[in-house]
PLY file of the C-alpha trace (Angstrom):
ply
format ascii 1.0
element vertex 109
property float x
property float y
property float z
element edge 108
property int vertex1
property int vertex2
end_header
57.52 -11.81 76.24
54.87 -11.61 79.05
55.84 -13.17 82.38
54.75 -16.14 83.27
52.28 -14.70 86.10
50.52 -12.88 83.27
47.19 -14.70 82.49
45.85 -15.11 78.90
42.01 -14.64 78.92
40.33 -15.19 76.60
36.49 -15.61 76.18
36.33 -19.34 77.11
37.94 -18.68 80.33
37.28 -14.85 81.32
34.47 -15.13 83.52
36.05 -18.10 85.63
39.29 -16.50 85.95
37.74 -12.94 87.21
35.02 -14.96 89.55
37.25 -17.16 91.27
40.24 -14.53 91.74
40.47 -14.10 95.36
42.16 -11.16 94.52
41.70 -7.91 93.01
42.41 -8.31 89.32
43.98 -6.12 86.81
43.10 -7.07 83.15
44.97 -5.19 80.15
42.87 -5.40 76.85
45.54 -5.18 74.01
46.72 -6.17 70.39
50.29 -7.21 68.62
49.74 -3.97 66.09
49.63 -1.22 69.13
52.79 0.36 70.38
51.67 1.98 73.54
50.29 -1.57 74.45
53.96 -3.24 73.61
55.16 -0.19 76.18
52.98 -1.24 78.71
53.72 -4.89 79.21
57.17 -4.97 80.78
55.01 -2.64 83.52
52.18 -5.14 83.52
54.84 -8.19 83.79
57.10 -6.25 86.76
53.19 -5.63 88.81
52.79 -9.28 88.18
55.91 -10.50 89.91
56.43 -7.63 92.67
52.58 -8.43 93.70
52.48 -12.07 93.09
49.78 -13.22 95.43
48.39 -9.90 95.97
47.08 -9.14 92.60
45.97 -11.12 89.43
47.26 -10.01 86.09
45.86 -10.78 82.97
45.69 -9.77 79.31
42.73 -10.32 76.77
44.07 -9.55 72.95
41.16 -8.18 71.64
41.75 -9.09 67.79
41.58 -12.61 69.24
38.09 -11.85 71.72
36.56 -9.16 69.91
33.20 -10.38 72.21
35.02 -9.69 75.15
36.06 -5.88 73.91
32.71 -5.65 72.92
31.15 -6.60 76.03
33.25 -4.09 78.29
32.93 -1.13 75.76
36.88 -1.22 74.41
37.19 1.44 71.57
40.78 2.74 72.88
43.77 0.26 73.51
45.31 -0.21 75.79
42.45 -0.33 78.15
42.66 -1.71 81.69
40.07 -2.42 84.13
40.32 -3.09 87.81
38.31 -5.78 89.04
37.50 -6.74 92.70
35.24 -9.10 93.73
33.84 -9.83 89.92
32.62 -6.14 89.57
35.19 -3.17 87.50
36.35 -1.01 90.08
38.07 1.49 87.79
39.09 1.88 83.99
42.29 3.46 82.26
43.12 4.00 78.80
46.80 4.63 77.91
49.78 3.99 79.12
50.44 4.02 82.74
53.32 4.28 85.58
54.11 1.57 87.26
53.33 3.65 90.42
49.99 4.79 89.11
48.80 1.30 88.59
50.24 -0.01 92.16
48.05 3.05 93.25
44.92 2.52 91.71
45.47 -1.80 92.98
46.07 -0.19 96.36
43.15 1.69 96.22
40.58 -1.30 94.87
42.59 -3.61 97.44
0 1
1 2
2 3
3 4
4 5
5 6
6 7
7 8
8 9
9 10
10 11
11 12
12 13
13 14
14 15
15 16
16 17
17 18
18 19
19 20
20 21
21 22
22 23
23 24
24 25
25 26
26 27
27 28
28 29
29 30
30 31
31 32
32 33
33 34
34 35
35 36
36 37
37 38
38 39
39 40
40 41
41 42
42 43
43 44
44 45
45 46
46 47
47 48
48 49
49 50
50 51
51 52
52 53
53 54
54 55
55 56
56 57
57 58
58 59
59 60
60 61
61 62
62 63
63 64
64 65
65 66
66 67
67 68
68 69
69 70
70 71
71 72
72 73
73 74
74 75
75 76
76 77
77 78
78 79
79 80
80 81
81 82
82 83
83 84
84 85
85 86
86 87
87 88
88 89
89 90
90 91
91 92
92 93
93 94
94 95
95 96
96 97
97 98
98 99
99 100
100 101
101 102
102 103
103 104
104 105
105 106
106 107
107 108
């Protein structure tokens, strides 16, 4: 179960979550059906409460938005992109350390 800081996007309410974030904002492109995306959430869910404030985290389920994995080229899941400032910043595919991901936040910050 995702933590509570984790946003659902979705495509009625990407673009106004990303713009208005304040913050830089990690968004995790994943489905039910994919293991290494099931791995990643507890990592996703930990970043969201350790940098509560800091960081926005958010998750688009792309059997749900297929327009939205369209529209940032998704053809691997899970898929993250960094976003500061309403622009991507960085992209990862695959499952990532929690330290890797603070790094590449750090980095974007």
């Amino acid at each position: 179960m995702a933590s509570e800081l984790v946003l659902n996007l979705n495509e009625a309410n990407f673009d106004a979550e990303i713009s208005s974030s304040t913050v830089p904002v990690i968004v995790d492109f994943w489905a039910e059906w994919c293991g290494p995306c099931r791995m990643l959430g507890p990592v996703l869910d930990q970043l969201a409460t350790e940098k509560a404030g800091a960081v926005k985290v958010a998750k688009v389920n792309v059997d749900e938005n297929p327009g939205l994995a369209q529209k940032f080229n998704v053809r691997s899941i899970p898929m993250l992109l960094f976003i500061k400032d309403g622009a991507v910043k960085d992209t990862v595919v695959g499952v990532q350390s929690k330290a890797a991901l603070a790094s590449k936040l750090d980095a974007i910050a």
